[in-house]
N, C-alpha and C positions, 0 to 999 in steps of 0.2 A: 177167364174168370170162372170159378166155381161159385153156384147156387148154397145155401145154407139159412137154417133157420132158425130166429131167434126165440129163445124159450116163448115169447109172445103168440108165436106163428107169425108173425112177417118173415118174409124173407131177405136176404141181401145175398150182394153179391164179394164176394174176395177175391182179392192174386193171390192164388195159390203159391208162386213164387216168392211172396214177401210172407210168407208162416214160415215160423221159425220153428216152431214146436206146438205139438197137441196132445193134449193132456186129458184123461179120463179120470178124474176123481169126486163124484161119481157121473154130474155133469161135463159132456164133454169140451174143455173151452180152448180157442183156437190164440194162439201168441204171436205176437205178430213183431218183425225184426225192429217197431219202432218203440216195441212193449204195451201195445193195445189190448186189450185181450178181450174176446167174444165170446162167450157162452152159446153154444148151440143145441139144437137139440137132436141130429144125427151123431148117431156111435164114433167110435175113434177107428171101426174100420169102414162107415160110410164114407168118412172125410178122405182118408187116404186114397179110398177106388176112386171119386170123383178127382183129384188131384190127379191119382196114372193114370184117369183115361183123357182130362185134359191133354193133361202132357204128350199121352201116343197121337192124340186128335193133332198137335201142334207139330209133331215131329211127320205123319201122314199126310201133315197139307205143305209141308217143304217140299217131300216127295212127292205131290204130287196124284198119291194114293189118296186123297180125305177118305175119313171113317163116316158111316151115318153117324148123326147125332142121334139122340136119345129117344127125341121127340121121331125122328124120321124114321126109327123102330118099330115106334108102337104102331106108325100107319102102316106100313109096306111090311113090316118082319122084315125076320135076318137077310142080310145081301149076301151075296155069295164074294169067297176069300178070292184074295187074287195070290198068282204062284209066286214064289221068289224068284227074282232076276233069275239068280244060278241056274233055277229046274228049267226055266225057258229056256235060257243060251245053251243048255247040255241037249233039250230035245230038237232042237234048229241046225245043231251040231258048230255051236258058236259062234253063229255068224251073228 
């Protein structure tokens, strides 16, 4: 679920999977595959980072790699990257 706020300031939450399209005219409001639609009040390119980094977060904890969250940022700062499979197995010499 991605975070999002409504012109009120509450916030909710969305599946980012069930947006169908988001529109900036000049409020940006989020459409959703059942025809719901949300007015927000993050940009039309807030929406979309929070969606990819959902998404790499989702696709990170298949692998096994989890990213920090957002929140786990502001306390500790950046963690360090980890190498790709490849550069490992080419300096181990593939084993």
């Amino acid at each position: 679920m991605i975070v999002v706020t409504r012109l009120n300031g509450s916030g909710f939450a969305v599946n980012p999977d069930l947006v169908e399209r988001i529109q900036e005219t000049p409020d940006t409001t989020l459409i959703m595959v059942d025809g719901a639609k949300y007015i927000v009040r993050e940009s039309l390119a807030e929406v979309i980072e929070r969606i990819a980094a959902y998404r790499a977060r989702i696709v990170s904890m298949a692998y096994g790699t989890d990213l920090p969250s957002a929140r786990d940022l502001a306390t500790t700062g950046p963690q360090p990257t980890l190498a790709p499979v490849a550069t490992l197995r080419s300096q181990d010499g593939g084993r």
